[in-house]
N, C-alpha and C positions, 0 to 999 in steps of 0.2 A: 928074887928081885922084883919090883913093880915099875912099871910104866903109866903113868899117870897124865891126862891132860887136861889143865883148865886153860878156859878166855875170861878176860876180865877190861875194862872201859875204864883207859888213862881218868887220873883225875887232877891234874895239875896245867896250867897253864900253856899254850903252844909255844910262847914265848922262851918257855922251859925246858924246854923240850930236850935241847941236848944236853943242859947240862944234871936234869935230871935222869936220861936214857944212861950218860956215861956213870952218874952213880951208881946205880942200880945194877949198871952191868957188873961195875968194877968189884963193888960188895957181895954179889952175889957166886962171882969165881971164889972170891975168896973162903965163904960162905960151905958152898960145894964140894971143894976139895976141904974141908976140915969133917964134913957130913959123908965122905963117899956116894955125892950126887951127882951125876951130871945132867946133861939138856941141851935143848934149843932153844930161842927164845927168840918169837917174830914183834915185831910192831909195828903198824904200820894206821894210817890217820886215826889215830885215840886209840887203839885196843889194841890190847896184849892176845898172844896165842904162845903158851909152852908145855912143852913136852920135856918129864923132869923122870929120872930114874936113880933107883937108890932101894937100900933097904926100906922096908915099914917103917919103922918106928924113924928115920930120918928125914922120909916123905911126911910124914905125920906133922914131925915139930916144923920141918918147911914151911908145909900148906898152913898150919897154924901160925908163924911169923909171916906169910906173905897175905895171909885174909885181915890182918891187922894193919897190913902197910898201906899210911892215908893214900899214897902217889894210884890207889888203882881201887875203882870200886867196882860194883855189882860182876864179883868172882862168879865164875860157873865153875863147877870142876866137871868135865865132858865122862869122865870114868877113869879107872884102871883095871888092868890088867898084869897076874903074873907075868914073868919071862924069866928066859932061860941067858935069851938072847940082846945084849946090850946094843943099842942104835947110836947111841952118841957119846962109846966109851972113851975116846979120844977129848972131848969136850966138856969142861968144866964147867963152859957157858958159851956155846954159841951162841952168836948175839944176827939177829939180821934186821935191821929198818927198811923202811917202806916194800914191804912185802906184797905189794898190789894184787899180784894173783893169788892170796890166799886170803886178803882183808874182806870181802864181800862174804866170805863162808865165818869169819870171826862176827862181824857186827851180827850174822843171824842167829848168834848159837849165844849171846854174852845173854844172861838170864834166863834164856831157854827152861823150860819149866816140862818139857816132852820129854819122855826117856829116849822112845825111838830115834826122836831127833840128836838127843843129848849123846845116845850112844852112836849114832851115823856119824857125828860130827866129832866125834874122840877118833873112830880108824881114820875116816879120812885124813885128818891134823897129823895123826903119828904118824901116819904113809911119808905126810907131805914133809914135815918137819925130819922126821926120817931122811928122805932125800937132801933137803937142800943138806946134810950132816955130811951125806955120803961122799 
């Protein structure tokens, strides 16, 4: 199994906010459990932060339908990592808005073009998004 984490910067209006946050939630449960994925998934003022686990080849088609979805651009994927060990097997999709104490570490890492950084900023996320699961 892999663990995976990208940040990616809302790209749809604030005005829209919830009713495109509740899509995306809602599609993506759905989505999840047909893939044997599951995650967390933060957002908090414009950026995304999720932590997604699953086989390969279902993280694969994922990340390739979620770099294609207009609602969110300039995707980073932070890294992954095998594991043995599932963080968010209970959740389809944990969903959490305005995450304030993790949003200042997402808007630094969304494009991020440094490995060291890129990979600092994938444990830290999984720690964090980890926790809030637990």
């Amino acid at each position: 199994m892999i663990q995976l984490v990208y940040v990616s910067r809302a790209a749809f209006p604030k005005d829209e906010e919830d009713l495109v946050l509740n899509a995306i939630v809602d599609t993506s449960r759905v989505r999840n459990a047909n893939g044997k994925v599951t995650g967390g998934l933060v957002y908090c003022d414009g950026f995304f932060a999720e932590l997604l686990e699953g086989e390969t080849g279902a993280l694969e088609e994922l990340m390739s339908s979620i770099s294609k979805d207009s609602r969110h651009c300039d995707l980073t994927v932070l890294g992954s990592v095998e594991s043995q060990d599932r963080k968010t097997q209970d959740w389809r999709l944990a969903y959490w808005g305005n995450a304030t104490f993790i949003n200042k570490k997402i808007k630094t890492l969304v494009g991020c073009t440094d490995k060291e950084s890129r990979t600092s900023g994938f444990h830290v996320l999984k720690h964090l998004i980890s926790d809030l699961v637990a």
